[in-house]
C-alpha positions, 0 to 999 in steps of 0.5 A: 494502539495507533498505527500510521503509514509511513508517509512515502508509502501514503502518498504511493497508494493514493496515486496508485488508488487515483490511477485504478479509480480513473481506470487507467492502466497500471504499468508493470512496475506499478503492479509489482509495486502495488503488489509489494505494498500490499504484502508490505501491509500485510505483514505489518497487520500481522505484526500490529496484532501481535504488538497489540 
């Protein structure tokens, strides 16, 4: 079975990704944004192998 990404949640983490490949400092609403995608994620993953 397929999984995607929403296309919002995409497009965030690509410019966040860009932001920390460049080194640029993340803001601390970029952190915390960061940090929910990736618990976002990681319940999905979770939910994805359950499904599968």
């Amino acid at each position: 079975m397929l999984f995607t990404l929403d296309p919002w949640i995409e497009a965030k983490l690509s410019v966040l990704r860009e932001k920390v490949l460049r080194h640029d400092h993340l803001s601390e609403e970029e952190s915390q944004e960061l940090d929910s995608l990736i618990e976002y994620g990681s319940s999905y993953l979770k939910w994805a192998k359950e499904v599968s």
